[in-house]
Biopython code that builds the backbone (N, CA, C, O; Angstrom):
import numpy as np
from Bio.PDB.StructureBuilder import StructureBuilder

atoms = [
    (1, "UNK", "N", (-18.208, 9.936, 13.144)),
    (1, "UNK", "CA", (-17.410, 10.950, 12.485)),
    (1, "UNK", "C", (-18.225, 11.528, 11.329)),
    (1, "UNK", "O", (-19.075, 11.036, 10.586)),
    (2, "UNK", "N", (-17.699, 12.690, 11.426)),
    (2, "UNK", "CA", (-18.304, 13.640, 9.567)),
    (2, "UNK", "C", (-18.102, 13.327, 8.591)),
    (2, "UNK", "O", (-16.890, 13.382, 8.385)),
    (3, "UNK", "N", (-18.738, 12.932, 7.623)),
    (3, "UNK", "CA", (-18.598, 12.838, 6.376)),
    (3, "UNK", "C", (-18.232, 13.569, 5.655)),
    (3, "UNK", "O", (-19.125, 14.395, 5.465)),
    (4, "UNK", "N", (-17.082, 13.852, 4.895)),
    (4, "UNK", "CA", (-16.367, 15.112, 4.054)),
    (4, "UNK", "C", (-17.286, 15.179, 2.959)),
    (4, "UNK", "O", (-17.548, 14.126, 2.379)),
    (5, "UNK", "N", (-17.690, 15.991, 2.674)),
    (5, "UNK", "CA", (-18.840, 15.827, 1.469)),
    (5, "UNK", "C", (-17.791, 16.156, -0.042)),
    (5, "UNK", "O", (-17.926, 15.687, -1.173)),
    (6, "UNK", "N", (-16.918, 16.978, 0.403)),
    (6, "UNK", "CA", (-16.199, 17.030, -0.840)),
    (6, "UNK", "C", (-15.042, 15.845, -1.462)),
    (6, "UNK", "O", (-14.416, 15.869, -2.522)),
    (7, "UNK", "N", (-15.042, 15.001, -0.546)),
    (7, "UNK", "CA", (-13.855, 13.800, -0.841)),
    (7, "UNK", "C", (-14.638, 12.382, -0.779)),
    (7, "UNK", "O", (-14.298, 11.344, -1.346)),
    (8, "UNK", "N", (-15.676, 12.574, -0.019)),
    (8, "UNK", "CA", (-16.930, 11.768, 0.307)),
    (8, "UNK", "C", (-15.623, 10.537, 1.585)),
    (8, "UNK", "O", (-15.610, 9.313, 1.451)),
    (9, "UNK", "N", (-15.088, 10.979, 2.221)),
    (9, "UNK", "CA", (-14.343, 10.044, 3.387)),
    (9, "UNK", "C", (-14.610, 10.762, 4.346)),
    (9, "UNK", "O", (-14.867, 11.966, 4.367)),
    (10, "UNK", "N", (-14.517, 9.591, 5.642)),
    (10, "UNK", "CA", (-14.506, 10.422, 6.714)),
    (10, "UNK", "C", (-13.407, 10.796, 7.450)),
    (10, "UNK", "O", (-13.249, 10.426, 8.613)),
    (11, "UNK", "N", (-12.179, 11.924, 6.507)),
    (11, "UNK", "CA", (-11.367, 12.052, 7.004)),
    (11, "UNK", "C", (-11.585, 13.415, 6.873)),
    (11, "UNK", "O", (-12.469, 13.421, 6.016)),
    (12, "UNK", "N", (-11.340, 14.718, 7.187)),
    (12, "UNK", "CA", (-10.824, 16.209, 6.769)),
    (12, "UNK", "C", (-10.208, 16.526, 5.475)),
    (12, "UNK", "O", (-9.223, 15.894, 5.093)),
    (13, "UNK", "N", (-10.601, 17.232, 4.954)),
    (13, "UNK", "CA", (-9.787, 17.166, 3.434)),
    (13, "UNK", "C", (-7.958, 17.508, 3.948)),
    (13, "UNK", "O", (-7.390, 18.047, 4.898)),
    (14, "UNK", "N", (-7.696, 17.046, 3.090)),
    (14, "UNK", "CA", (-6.009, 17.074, 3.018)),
    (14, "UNK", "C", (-5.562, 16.238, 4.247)),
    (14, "UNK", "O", (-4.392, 16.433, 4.576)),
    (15, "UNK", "N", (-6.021, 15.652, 4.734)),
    (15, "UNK", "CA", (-5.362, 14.509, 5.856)),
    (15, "UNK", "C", (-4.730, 13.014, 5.027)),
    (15, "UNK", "O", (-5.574, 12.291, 4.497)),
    (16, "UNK", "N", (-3.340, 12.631, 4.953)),
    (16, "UNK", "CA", (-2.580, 12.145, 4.068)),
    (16, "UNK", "C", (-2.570, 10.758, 5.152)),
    (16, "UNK", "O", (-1.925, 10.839, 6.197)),
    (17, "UNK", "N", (-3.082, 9.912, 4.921)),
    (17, "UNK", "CA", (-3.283, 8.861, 5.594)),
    (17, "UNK", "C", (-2.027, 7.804, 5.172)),
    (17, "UNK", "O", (-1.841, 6.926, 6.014)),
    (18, "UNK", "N", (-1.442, 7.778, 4.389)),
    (18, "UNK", "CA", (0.223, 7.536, 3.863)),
    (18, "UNK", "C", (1.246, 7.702, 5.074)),
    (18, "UNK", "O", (2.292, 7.059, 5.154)),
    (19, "UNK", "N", (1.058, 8.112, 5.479)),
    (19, "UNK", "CA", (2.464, 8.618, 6.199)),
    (19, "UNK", "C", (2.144, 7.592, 7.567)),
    (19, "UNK", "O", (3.221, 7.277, 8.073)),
    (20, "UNK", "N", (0.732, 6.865, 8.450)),
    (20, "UNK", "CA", (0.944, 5.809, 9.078)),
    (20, "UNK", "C", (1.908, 4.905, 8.368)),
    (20, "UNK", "O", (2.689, 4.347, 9.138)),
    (21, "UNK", "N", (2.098, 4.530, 6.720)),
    (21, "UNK", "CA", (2.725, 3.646, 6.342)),
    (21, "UNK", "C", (4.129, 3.952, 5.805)),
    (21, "UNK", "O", (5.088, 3.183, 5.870)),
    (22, "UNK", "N", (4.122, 4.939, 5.370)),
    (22, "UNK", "CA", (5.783, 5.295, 5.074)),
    (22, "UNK", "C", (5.884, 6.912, 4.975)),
    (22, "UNK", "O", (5.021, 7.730, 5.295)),
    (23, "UNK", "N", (7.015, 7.116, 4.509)),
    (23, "UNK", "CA", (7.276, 8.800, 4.328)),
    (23, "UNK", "C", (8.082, 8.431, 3.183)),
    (23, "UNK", "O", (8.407, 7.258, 2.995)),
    (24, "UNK", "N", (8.455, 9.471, 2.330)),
    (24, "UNK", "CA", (9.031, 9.969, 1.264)),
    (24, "UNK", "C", (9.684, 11.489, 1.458)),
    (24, "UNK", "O", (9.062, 12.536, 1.638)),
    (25, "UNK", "N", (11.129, 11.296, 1.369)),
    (25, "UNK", "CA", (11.848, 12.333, 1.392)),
    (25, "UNK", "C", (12.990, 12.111, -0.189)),
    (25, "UNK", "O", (13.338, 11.122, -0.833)),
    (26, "UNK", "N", (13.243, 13.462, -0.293)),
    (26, "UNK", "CA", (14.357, 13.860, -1.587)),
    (26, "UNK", "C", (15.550, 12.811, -1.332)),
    (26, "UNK", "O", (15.913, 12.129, -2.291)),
    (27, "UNK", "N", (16.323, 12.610, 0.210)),
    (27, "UNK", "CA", (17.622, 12.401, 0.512)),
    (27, "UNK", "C", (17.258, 10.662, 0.806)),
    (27, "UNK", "O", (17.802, 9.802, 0.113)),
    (28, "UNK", "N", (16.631, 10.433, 1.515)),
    (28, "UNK", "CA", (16.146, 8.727, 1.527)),
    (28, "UNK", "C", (15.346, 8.252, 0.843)),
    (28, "UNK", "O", (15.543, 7.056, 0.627)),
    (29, "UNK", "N", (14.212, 8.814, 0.238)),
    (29, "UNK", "CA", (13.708, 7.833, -0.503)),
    (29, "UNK", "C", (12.325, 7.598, 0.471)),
    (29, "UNK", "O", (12.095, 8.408, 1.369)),
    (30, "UNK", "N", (11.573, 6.635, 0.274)),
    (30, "UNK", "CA", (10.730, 5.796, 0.605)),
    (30, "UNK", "C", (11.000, 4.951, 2.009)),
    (30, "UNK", "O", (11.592, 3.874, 1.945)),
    (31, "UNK", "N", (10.616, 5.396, 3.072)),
    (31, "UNK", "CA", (10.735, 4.415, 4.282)),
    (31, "UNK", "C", (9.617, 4.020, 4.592)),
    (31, "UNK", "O", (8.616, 4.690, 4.342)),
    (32, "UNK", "N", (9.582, 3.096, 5.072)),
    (32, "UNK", "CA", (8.010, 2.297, 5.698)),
    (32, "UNK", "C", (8.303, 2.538, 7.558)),
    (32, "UNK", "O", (9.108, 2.211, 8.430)),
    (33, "UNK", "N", (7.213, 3.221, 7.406)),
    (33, "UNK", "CA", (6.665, 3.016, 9.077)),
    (33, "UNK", "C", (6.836, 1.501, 10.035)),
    (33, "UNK", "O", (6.177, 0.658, 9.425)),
    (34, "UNK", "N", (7.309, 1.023, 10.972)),
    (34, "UNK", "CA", (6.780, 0.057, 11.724)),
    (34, "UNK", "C", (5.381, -0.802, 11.361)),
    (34, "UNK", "O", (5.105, -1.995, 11.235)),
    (35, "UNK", "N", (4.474, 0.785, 11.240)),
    (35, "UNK", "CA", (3.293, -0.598, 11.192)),
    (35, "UNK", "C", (3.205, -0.486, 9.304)),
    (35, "UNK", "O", (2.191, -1.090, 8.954)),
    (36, "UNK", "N", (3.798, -0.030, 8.345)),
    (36, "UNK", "CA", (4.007, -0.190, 6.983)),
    (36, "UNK", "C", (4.490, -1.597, 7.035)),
    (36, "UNK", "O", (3.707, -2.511, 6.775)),
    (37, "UNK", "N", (5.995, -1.881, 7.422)),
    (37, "UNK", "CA", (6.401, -2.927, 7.878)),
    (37, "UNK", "C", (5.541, -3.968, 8.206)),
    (37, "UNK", "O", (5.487, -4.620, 7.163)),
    (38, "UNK", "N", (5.001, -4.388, 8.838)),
    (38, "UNK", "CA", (4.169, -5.253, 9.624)),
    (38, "UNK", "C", (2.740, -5.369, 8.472)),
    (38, "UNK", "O", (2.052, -6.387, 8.398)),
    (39, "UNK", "N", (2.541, -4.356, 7.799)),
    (39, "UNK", "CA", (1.049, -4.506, 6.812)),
    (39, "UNK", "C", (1.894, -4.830, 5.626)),
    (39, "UNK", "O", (2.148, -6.028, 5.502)),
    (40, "UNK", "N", (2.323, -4.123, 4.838)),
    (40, "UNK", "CA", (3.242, -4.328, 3.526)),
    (40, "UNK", "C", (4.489, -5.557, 3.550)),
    (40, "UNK", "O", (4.412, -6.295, 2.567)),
    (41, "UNK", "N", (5.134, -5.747, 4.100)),
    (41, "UNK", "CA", (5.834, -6.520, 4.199)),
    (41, "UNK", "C", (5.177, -8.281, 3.933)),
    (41, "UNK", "O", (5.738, -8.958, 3.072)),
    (42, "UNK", "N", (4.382, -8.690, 4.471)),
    (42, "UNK", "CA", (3.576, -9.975, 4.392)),
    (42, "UNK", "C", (3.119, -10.225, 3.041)),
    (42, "UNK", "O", (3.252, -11.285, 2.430)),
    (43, "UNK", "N", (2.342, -8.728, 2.452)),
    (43, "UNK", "CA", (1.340, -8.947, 0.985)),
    (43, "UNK", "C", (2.498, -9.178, 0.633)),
    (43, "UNK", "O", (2.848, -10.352, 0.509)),
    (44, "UNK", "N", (3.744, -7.716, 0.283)),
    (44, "UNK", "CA", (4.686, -7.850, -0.535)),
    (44, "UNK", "C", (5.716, -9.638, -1.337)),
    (44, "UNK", "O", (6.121, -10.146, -2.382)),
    (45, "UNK", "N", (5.588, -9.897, 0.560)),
    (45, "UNK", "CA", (6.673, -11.102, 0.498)),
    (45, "UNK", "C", (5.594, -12.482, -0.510)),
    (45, "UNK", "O", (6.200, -13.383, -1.090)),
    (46, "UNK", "N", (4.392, -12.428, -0.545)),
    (46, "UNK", "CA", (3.279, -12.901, -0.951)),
    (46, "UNK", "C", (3.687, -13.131, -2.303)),
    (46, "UNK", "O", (3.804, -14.302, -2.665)),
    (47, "UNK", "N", (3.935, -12.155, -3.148)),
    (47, "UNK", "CA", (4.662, -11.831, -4.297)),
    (47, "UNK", "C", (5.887, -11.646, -4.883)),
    (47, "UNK", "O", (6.119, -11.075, -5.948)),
    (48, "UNK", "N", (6.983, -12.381, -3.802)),
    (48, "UNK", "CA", (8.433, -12.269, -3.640)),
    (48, "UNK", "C", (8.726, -10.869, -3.771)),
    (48, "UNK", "O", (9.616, -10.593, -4.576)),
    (49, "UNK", "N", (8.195, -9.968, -3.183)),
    (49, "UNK", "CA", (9.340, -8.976, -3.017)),
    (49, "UNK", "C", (9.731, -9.051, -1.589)),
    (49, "UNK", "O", (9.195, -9.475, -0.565)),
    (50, "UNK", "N", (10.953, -8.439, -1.914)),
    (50, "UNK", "CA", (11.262, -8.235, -0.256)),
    (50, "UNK", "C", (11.291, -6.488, -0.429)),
    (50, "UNK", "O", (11.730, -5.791, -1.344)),
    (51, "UNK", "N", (10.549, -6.087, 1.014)),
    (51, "UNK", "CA", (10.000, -4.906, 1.053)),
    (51, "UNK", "C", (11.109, -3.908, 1.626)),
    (51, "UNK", "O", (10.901, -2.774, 2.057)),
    (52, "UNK", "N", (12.652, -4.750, 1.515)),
    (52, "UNK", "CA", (13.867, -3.722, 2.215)),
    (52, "UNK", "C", (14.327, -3.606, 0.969)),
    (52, "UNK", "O", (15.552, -3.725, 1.003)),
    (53, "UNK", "N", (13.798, -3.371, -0.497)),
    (53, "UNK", "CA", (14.007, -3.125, -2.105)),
    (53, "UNK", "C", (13.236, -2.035, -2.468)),
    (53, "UNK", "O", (13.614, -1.159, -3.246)),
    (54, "UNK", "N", (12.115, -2.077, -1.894)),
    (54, "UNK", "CA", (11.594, -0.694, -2.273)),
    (54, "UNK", "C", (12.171, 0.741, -1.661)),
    (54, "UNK", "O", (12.175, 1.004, -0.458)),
    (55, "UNK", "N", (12.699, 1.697, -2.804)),
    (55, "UNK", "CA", (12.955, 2.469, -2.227)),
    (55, "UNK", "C", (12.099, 3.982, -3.169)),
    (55, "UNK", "O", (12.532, 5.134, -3.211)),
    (56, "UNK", "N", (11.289, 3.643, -3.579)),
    (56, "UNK", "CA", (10.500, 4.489, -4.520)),
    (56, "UNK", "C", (9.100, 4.517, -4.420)),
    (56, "UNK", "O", (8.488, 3.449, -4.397)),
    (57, "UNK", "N", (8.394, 5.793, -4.345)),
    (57, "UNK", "CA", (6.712, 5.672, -4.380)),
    (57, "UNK", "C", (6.348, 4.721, -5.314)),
    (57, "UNK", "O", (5.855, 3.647, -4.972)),
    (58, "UNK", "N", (6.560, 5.044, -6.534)),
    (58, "UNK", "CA", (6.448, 3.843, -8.232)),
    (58, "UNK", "C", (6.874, 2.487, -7.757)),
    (58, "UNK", "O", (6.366, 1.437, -8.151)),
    (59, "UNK", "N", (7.781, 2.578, -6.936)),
    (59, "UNK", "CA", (7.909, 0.839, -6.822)),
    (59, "UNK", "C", (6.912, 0.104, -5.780)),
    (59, "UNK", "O", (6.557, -1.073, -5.834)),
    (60, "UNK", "N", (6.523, 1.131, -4.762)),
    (60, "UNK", "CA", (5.720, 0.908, -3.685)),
    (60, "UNK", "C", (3.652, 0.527, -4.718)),
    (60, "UNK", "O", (2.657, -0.192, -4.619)),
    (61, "UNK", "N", (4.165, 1.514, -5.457)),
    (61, "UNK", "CA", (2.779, 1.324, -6.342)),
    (61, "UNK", "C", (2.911, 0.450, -6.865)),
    (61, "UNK", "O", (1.875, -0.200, -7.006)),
    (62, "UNK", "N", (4.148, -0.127, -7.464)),
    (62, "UNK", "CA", (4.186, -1.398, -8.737)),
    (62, "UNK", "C", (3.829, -2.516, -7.566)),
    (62, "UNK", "O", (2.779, -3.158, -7.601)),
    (63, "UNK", "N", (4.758, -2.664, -6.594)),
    (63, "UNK", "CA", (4.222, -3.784, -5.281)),
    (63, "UNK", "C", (2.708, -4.133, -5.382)),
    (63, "UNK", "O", (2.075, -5.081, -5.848)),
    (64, "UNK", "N", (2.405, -3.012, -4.774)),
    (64, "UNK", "CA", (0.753, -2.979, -4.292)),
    (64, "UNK", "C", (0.074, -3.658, -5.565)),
    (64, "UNK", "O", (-0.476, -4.752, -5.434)),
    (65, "UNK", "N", (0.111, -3.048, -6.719)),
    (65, "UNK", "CA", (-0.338, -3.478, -8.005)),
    (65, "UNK", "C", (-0.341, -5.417, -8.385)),
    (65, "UNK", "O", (-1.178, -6.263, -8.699)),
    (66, "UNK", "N", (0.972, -5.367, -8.141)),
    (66, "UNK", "CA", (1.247, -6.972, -8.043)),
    (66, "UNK", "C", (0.197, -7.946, -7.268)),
    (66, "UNK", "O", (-0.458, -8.926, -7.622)),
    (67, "UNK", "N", (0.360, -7.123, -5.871)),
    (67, "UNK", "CA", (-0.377, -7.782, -4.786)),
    (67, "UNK", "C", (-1.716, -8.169, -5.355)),
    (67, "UNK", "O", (-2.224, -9.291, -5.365)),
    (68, "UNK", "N", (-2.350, -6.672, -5.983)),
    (68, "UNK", "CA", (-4.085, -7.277, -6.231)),
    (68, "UNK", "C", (-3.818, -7.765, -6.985)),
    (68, "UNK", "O", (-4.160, -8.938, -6.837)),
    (69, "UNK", "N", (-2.995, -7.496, -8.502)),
    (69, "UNK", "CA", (-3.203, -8.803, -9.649)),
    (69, "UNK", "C", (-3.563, -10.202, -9.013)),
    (69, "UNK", "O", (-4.551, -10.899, -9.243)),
    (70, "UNK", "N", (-2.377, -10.462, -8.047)),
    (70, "UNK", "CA", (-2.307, -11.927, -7.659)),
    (70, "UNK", "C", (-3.790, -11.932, -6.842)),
    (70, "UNK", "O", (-4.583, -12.808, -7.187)),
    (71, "UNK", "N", (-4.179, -11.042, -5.830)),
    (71, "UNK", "CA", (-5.364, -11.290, -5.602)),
    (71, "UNK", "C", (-6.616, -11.467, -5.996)),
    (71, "UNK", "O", (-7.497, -11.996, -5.319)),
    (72, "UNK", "N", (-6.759, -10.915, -7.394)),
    (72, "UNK", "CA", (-8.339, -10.705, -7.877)),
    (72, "UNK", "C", (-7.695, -12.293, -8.559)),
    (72, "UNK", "O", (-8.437, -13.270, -8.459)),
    (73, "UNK", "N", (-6.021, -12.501, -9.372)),
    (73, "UNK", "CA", (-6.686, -14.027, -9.983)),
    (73, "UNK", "C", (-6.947, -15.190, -9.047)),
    (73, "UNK", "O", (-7.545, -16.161, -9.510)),
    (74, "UNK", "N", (-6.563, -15.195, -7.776)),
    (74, "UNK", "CA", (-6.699, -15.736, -6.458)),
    (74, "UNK", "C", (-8.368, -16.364, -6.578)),
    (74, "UNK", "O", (-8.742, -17.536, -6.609)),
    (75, "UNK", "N", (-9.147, -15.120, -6.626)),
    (75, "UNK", "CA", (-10.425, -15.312, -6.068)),
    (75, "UNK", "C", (-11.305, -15.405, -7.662)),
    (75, "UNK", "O", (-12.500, -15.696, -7.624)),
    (76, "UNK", "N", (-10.692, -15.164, -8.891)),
    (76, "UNK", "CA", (-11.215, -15.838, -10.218)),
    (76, "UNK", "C", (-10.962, -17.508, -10.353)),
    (76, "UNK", "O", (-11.705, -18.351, -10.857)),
    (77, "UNK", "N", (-9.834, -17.646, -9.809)),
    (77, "UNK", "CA", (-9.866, -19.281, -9.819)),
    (77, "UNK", "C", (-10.830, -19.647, -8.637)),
    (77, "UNK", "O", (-11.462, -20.686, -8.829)),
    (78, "UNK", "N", (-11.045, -19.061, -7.570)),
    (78, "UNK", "CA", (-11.920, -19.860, -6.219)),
    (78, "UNK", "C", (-13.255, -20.049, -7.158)),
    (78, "UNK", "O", (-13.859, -21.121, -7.144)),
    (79, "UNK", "N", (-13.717, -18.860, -8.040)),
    (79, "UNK", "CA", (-15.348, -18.753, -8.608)),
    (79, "UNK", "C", (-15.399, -19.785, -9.648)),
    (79, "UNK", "O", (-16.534, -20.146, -9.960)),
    (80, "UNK", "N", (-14.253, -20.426, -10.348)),
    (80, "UNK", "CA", (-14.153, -21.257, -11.131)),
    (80, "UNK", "C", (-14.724, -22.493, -10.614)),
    (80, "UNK", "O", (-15.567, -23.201, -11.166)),
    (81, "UNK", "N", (-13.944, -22.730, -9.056)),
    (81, "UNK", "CA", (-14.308, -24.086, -8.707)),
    (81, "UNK", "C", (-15.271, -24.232, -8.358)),
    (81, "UNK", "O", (-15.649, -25.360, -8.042)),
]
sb = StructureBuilder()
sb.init_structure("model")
sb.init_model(0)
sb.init_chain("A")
sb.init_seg("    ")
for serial, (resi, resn, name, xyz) in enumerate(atoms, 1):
    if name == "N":
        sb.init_residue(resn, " ", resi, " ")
    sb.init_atom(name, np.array(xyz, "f"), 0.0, 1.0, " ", f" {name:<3s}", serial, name[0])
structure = sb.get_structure()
């Protein structure tokens, strides 16, 4: 594939790679895709959320956020030992 030179990915500019994982509308909110479900759901639950609570982009970001915290201190304690 081409290299976008202006985004430096190899996607087309403006191709919203989000929407395999959920959509966002005014009237619902935040839904997760099937395979959102199946990827998000596991990290999330990782961090006690349950991922049928998110109903907001910001909360979907605060999730994700959680997830790496717990991950980068995950792999600061492995370098410890």
């Amino acid at each position: 594939m081409i290299r976008n030179s202006q985004s430096n990915t190899l996607f087309p500019e403006g191709i919203d790679l989000s929407t395999f994982w959920y959509t966002v509308n005014d009237s619902t909110g935040l839904q997760y895709t099937p395979l959102g479900l199946s990827v998000y759901g596991p990290l999330f639950s990782g961090v006690d959320i349950d991922i049928g609570n998110i109903k907001t982009i910001d909360e979907h970001k605060a999730a994700v956020a959680l997830v790496t915290e717990k991950r980068l201190q995950e792999a600061s304690a492995r370098k410890r030992k």
